[in-house]
PQR file with spaces between the fields and no chain letter, atoms N, CA, C, O and H, PARSE charges and radii, in Angstrom:
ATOM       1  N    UNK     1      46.349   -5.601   26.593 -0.4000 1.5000
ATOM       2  CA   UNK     1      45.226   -5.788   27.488 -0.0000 2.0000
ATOM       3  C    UNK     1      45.762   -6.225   28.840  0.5500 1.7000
ATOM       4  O    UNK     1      46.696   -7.014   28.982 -0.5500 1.4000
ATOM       5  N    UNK     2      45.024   -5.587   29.906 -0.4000 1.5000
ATOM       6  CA   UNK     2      45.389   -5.804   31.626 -0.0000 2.0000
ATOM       7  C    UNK     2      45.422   -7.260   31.685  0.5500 1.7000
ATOM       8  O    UNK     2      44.760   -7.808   30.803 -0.5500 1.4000
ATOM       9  H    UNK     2      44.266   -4.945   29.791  0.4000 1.0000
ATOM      10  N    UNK     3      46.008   -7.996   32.477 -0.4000 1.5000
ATOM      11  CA   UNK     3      45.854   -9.548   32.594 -0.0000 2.0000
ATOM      12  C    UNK     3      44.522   -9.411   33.447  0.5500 1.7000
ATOM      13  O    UNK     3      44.019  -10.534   33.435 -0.5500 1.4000
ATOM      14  H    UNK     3      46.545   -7.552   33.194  0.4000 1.0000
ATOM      15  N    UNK     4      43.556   -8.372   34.331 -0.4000 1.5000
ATOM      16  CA   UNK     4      42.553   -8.885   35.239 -0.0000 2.0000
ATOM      17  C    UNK     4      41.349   -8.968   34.472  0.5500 1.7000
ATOM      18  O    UNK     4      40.464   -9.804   34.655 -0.5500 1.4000
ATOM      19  H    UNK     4      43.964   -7.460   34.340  0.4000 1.0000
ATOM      20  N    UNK     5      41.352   -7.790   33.341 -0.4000 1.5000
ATOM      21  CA   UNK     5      40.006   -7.743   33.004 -0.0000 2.0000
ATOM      22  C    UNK     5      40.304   -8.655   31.309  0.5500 1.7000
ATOM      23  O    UNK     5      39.667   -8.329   30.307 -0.5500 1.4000
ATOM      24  H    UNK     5      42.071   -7.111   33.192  0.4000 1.0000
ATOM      25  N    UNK     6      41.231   -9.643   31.297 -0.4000 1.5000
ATOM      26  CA   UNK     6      41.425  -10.099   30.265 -0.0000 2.0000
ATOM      27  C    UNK     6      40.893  -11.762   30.662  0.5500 1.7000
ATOM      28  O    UNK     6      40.555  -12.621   29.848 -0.5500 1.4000
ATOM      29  H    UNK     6      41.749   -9.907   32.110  0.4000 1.0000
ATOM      30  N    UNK     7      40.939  -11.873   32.029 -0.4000 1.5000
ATOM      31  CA   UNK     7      40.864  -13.145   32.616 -0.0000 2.0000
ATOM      32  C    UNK     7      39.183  -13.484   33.265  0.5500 1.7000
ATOM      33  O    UNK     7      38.563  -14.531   33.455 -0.5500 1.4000
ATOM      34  H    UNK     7      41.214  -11.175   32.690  0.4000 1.0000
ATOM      35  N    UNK     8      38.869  -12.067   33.465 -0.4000 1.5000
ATOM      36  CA   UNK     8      37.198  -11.682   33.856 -0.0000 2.0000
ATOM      37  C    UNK     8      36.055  -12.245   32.618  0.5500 1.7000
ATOM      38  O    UNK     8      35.031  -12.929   32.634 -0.5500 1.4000
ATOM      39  H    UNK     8      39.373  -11.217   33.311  0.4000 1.0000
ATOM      40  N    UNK     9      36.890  -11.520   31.544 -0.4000 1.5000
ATOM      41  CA   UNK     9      36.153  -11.591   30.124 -0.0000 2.0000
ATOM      42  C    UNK     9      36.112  -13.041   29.639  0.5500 1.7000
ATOM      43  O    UNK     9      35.077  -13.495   29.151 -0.5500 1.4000
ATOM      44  H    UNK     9      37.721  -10.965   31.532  0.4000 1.0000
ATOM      45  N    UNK    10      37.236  -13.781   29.770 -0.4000 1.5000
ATOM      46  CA   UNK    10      37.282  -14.824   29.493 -0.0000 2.0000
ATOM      47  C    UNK    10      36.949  -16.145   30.428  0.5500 1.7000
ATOM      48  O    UNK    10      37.163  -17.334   30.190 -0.5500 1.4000
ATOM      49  H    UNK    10      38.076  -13.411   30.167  0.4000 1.0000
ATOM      50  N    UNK    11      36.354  -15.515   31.568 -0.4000 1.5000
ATOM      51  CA   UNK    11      35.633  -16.397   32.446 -0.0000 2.0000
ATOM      52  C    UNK    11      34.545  -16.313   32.199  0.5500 1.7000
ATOM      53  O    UNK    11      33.898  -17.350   32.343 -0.5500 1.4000
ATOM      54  H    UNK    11      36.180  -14.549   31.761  0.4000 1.0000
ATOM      55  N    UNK    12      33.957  -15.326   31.812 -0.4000 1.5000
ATOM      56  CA   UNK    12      32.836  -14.808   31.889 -0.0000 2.0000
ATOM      57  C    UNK    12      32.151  -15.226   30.218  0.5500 1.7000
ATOM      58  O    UNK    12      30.945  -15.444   30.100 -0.5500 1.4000
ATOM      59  H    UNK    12      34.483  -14.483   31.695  0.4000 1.0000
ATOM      60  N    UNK    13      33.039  -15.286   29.100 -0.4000 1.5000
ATOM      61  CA   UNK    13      32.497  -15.897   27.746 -0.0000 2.0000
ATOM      62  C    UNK    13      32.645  -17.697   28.002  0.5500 1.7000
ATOM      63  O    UNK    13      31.807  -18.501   27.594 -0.5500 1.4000
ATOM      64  H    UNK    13      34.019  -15.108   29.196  0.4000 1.0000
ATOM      65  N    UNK    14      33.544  -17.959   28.545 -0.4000 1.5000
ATOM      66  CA   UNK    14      33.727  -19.457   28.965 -0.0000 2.0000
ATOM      67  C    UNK    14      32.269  -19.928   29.657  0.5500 1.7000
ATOM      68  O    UNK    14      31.436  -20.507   28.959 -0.5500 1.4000
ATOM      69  H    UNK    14      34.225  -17.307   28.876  0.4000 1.0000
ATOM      70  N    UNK    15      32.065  -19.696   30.807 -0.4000 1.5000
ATOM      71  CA   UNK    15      31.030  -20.224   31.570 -0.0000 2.0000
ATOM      72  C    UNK    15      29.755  -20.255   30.620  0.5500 1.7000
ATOM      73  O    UNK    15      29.256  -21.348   30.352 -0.5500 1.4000
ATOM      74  H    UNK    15      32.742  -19.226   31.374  0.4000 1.0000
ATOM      75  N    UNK    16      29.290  -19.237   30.174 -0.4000 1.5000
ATOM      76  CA   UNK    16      28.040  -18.758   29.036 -0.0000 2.0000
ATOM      77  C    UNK    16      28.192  -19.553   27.965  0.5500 1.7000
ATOM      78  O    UNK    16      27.152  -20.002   27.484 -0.5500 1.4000
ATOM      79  H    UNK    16      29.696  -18.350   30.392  0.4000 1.0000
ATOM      80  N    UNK    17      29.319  -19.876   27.411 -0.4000 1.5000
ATOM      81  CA   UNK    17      29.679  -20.856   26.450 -0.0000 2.0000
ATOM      82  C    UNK    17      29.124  -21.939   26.752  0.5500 1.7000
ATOM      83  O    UNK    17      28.059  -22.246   26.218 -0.5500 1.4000
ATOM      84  H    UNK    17      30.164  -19.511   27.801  0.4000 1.0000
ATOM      85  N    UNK    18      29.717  -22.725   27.649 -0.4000 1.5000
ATOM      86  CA   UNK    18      29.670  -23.825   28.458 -0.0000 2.0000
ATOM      87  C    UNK    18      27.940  -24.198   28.681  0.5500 1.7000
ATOM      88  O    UNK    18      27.202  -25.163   28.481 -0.5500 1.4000
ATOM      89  H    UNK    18      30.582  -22.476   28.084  0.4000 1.0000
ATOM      90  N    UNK    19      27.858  -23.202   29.063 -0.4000 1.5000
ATOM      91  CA   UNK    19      26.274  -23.711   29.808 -0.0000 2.0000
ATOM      92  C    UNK    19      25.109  -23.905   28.844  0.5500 1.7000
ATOM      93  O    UNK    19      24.250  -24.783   28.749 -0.5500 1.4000
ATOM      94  H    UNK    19      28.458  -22.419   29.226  0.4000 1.0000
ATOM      95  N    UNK    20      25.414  -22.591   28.040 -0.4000 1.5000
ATOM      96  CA   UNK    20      24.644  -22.826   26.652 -0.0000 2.0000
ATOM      97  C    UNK    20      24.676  -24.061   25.725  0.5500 1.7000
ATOM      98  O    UNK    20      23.846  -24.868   25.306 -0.5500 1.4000
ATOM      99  H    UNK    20      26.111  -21.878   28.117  0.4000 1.0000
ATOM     100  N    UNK    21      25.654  -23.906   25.626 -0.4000 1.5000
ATOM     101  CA   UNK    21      26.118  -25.284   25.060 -0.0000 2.0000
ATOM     102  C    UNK    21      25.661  -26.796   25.809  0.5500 1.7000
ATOM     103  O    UNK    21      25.106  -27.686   25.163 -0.5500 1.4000
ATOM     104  H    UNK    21      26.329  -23.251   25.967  0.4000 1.0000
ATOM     105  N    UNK    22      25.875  -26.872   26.747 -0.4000 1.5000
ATOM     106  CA   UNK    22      25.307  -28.191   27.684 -0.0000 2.0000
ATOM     107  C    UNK    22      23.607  -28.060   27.563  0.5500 1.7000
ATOM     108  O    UNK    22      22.887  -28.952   27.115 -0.5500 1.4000
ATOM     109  H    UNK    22      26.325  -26.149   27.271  0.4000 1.0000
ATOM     110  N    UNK    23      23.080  -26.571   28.130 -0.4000 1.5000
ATOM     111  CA   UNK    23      21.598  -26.590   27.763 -0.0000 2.0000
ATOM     112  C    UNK    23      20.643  -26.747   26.895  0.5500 1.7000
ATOM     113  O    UNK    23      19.421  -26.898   26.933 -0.5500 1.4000
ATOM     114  H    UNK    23      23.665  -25.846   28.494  0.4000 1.0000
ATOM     115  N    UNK    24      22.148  -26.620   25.437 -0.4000 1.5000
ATOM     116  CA   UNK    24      21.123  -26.860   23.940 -0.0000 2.0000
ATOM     117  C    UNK    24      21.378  -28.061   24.135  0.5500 1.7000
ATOM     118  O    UNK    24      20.361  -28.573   24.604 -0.5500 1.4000
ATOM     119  H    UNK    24      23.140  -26.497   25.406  0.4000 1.0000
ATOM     120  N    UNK    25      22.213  -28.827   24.029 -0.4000 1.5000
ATOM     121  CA   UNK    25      22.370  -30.439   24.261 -0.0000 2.0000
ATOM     122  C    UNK    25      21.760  -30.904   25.107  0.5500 1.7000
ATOM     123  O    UNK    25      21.455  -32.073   24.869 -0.5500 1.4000
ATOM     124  H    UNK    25      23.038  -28.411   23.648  0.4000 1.0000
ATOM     125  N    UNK    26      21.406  -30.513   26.065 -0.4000 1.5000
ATOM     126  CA   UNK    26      20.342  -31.462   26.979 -0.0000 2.0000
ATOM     127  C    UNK    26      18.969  -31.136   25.891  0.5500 1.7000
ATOM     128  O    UNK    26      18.171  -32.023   25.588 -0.5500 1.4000
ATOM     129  H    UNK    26      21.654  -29.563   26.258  0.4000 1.0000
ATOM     130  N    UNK    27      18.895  -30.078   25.513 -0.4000 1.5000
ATOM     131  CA   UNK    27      17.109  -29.740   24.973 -0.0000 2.0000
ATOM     132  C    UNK    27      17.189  -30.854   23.981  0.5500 1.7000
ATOM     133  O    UNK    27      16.399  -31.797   24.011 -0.5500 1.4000
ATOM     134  H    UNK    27      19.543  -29.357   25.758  0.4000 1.0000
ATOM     135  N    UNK    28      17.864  -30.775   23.364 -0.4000 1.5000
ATOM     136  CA   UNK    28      17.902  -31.788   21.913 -0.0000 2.0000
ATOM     137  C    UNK    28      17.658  -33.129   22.182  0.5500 1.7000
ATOM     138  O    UNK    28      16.834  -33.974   21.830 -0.5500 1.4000
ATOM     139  H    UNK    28      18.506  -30.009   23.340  0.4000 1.0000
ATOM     140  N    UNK    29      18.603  -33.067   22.896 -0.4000 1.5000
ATOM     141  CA   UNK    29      18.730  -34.952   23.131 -0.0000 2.0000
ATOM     142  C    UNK    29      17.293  -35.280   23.742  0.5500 1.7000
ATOM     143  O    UNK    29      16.724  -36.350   23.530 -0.5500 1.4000
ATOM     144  H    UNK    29      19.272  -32.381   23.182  0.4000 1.0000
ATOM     145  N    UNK    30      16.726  -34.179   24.576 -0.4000 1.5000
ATOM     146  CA   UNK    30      15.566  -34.971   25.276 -0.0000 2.0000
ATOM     147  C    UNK    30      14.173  -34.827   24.118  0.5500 1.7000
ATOM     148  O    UNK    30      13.214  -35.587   24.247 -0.5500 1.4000
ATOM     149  H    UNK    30      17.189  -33.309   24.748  0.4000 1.0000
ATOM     150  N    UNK    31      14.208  -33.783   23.018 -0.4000 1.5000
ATOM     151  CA   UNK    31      13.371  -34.214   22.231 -0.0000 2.0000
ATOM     152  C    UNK    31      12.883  -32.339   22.466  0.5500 1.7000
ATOM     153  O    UNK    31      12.193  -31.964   21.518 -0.5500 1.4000
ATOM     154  H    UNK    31      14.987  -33.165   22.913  0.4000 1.0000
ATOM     155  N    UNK    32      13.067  -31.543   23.224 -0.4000 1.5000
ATOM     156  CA   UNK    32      12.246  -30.623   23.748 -0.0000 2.0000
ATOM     157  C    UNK    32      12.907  -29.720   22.794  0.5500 1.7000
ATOM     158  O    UNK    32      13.957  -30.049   22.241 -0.5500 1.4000
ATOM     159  H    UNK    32      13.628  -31.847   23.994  0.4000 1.0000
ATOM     160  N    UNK    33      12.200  -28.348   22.539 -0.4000 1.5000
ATOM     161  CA   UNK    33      12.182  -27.056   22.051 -0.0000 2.0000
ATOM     162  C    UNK    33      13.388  -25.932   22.916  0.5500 1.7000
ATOM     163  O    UNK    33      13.389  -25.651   24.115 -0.5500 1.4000
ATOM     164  H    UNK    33      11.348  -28.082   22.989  0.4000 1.0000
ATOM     165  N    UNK    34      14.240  -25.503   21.957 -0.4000 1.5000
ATOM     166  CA   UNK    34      15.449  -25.088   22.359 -0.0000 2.0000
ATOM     167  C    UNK    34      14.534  -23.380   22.129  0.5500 1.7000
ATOM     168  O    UNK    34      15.389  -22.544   22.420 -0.5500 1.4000
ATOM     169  H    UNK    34      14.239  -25.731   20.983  0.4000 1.0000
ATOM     170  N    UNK    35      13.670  -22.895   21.877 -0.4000 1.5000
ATOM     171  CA   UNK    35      13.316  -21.661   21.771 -0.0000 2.0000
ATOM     172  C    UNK    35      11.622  -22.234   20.824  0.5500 1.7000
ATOM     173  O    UNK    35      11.448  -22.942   19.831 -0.5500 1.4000
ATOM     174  H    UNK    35      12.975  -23.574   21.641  0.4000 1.0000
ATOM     175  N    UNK    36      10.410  -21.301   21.999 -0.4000 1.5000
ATOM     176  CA   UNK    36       9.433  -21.293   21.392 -0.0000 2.0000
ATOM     177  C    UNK    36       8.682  -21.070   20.407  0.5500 1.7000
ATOM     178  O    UNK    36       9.021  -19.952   20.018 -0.5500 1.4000
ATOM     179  H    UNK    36      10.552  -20.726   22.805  0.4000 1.0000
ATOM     180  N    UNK    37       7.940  -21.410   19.819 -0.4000 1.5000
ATOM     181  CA   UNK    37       7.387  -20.856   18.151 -0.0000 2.0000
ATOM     182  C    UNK    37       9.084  -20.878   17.363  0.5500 1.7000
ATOM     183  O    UNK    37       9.352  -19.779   16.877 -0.5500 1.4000
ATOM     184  H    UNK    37       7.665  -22.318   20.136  0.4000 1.0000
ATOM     185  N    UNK    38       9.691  -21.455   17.268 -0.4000 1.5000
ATOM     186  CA   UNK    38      10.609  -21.254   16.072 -0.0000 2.0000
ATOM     187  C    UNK    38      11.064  -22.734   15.450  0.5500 1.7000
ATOM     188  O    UNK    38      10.497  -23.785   15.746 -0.5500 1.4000
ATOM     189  H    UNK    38       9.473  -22.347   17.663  0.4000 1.0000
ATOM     190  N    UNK    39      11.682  -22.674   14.947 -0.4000 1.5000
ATOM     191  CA   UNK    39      11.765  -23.592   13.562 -0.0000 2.0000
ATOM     192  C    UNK    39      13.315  -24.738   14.957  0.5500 1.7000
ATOM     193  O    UNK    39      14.521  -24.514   15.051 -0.5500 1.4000
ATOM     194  H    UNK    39      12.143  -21.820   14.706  0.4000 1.0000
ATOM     195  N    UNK    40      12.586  -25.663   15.600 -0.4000 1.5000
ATOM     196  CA   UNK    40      13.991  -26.881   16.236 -0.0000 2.0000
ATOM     197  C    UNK    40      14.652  -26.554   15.827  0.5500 1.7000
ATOM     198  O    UNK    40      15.216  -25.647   16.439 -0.5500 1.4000
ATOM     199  H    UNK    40      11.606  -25.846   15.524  0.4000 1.0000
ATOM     200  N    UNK    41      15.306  -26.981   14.274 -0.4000 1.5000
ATOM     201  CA   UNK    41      16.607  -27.149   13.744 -0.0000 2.0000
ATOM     202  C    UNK    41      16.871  -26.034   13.746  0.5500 1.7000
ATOM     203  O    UNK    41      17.975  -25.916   14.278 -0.5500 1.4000
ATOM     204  H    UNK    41      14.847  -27.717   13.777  0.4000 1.0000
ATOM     205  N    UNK    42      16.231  -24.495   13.252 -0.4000 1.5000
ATOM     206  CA   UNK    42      16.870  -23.668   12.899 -0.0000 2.0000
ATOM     207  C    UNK    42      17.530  -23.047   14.619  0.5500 1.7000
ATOM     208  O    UNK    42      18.671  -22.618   14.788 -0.5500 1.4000
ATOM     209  H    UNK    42      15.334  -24.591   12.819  0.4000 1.0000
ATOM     210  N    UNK    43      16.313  -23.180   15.851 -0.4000 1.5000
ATOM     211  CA   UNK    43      16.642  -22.491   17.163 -0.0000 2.0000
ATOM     212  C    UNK    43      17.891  -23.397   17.535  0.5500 1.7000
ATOM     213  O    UNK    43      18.651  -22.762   18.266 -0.5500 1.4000
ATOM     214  H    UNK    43      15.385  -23.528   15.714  0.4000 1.0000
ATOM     215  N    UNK    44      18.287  -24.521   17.299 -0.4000 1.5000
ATOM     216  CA   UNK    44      19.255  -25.071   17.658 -0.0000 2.0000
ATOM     217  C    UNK    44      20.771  -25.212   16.815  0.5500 1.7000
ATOM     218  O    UNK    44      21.828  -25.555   17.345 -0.5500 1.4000
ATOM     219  H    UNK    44      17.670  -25.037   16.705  0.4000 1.0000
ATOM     220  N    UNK    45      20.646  -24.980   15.880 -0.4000 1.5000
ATOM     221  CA   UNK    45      21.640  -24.355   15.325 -0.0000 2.0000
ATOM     222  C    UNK    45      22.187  -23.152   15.752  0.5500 1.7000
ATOM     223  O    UNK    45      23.409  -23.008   15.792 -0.5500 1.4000
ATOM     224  H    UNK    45      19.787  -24.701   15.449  0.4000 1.0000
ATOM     225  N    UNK    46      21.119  -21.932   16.202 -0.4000 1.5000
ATOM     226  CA   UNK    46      21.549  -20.581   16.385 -0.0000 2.0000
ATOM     227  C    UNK    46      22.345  -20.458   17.723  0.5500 1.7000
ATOM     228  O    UNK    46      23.265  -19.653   17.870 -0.5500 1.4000
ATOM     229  H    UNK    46      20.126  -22.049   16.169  0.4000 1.0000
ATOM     230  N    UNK    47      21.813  -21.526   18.913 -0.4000 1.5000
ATOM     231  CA   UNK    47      21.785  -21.346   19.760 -0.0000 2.0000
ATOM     232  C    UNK    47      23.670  -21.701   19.905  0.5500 1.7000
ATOM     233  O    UNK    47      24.524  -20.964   20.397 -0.5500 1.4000
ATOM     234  H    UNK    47      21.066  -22.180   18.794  0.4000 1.0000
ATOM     235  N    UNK    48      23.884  -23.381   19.146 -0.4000 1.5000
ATOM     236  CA   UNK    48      25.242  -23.805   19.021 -0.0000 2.0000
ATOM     237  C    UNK    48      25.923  -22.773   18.798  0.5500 1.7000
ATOM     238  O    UNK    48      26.696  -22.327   19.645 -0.5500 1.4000
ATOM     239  H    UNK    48      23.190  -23.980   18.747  0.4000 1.0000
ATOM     240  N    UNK    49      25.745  -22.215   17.603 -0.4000 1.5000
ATOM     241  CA   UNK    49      26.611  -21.136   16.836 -0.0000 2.0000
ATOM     242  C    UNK    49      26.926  -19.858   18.137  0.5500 1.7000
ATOM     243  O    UNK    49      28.073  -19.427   18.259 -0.5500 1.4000
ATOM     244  H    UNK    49      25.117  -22.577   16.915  0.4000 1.0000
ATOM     245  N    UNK    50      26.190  -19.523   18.726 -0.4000 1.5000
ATOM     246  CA   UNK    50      26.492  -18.368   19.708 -0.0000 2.0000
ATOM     247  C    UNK    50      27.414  -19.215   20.550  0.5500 1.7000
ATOM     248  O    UNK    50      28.605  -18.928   20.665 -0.5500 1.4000
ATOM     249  H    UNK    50      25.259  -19.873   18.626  0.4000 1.0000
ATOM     250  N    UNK    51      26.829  -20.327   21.178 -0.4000 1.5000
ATOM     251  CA   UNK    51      27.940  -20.837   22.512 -0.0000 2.0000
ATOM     252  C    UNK    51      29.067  -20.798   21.449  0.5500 1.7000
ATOM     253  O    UNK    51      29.563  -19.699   21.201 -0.5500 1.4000
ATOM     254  H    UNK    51      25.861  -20.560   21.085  0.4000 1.0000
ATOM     255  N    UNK    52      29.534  -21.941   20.773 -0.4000 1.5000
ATOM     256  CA   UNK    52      30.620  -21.835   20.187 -0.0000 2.0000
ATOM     257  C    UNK    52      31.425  -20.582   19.803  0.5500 1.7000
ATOM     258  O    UNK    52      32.655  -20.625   19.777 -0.5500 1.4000
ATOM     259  H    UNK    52      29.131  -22.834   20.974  0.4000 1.0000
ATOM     260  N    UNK    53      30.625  -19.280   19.455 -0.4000 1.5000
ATOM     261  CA   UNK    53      31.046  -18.082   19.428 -0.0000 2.0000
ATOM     262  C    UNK    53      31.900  -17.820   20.740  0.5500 1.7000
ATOM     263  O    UNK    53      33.065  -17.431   20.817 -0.5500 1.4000
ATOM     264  H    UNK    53      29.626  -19.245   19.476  0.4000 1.0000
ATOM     265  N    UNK    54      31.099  -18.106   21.644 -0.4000 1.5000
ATOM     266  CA   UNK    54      31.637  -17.380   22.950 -0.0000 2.0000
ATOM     267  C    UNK    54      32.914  -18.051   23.569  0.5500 1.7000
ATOM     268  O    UNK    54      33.624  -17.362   24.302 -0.5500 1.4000
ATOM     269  H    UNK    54      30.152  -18.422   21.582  0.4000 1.0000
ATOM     270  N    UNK    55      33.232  -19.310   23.325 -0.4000 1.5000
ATOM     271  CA   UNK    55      34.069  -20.022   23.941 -0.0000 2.0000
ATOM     272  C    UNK    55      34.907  -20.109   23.078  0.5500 1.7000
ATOM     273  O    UNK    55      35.931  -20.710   23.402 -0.5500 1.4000
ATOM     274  H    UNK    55      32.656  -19.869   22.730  0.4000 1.0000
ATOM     275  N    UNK    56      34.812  -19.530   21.588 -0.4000 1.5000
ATOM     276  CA   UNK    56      36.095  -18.659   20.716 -0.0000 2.0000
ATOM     277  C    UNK    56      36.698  -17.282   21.441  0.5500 1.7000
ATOM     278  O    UNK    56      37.846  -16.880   21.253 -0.5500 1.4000
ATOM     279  H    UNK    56      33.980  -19.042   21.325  0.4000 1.0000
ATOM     280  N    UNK    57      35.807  -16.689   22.226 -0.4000 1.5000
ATOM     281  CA   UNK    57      36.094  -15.377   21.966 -0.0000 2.0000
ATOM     282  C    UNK    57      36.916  -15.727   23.408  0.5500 1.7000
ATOM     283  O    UNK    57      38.024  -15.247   23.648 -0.5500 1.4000
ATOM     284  H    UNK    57      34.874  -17.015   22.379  0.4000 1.0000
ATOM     285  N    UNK    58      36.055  -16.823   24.514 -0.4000 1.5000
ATOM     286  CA   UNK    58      37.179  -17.240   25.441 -0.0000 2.0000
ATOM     287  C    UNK    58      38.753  -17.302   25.362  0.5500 1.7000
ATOM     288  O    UNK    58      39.611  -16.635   25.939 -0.5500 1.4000
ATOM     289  H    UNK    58      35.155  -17.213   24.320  0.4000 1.0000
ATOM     290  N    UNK    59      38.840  -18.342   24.441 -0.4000 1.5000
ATOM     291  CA   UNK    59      40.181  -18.887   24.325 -0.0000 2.0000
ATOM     292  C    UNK    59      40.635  -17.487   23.505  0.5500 1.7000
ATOM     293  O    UNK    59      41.771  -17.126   23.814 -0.5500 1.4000
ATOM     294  H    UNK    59      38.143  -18.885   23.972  0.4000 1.0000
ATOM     295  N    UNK    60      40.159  -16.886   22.810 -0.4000 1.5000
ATOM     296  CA   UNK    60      41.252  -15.586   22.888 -0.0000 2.0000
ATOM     297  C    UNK    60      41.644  -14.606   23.744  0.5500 1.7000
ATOM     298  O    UNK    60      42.748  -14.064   23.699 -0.5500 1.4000
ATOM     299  H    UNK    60      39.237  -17.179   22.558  0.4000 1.0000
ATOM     300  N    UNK    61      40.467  -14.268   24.807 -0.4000 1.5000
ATOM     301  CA   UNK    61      40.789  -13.553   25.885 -0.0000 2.0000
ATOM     302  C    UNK    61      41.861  -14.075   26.469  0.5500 1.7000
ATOM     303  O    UNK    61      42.860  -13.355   26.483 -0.5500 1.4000
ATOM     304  H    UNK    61      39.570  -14.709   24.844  0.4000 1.0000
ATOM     305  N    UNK    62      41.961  -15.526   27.139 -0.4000 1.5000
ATOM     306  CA   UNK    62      43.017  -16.566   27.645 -0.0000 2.0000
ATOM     307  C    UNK    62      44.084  -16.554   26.806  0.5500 1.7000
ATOM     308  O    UNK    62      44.897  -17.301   27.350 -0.5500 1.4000
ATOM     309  H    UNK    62      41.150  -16.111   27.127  0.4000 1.0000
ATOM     310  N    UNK    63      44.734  -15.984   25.417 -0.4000 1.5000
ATOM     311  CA   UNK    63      45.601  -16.312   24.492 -0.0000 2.0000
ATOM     312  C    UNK    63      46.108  -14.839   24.919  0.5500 1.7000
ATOM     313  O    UNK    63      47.308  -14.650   24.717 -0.5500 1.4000
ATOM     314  H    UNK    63      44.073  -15.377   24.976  0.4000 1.0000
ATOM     315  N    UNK    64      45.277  -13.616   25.556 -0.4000 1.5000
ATOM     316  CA   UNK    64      45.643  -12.165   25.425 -0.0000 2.0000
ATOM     317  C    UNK    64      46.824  -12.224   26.917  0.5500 1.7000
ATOM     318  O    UNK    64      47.693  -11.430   27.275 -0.5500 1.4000
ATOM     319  H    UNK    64      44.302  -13.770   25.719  0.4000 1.0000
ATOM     320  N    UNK    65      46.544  -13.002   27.262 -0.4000 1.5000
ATOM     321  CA   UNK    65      47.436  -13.047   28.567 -0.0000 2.0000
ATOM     322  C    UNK    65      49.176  -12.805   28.965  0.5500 1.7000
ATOM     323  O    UNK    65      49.564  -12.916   30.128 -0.5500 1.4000
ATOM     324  H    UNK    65      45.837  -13.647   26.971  0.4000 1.0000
């Protein structure tokens, strides 16, 4: 893999990671609904599981280097 579009990808799953992740944690902590009509625990679980996805798939883009 090119080092530019290896470093794009992995900026680009990093940040989305990141933010998601900070935004389900702010929803939680303040008591509020991480996704409407759906089950708290279950929308906030799903939501973790994707950021954490993405900021896996980061650190491998960053490992492709």
């Amino acid at each position: 893999m090119e080092s530019g579009p290896a470093i794009f990808a992995g900026a680009v799953f990093a940040l989305f990671g990141a933010a998601l992740l900070g935004w389900t944690v702010t929803r939680v902590r303040h008591g509020r609904p991480v996704a409407h009509d759906v089950n708290p625990v279950a929308s906030a679980t799903l939501a973790s599981l994707c950021s954490l996805t993405a900021l896996i798939l980061a650190a491998w883009c960053f490992s492709r280097l």
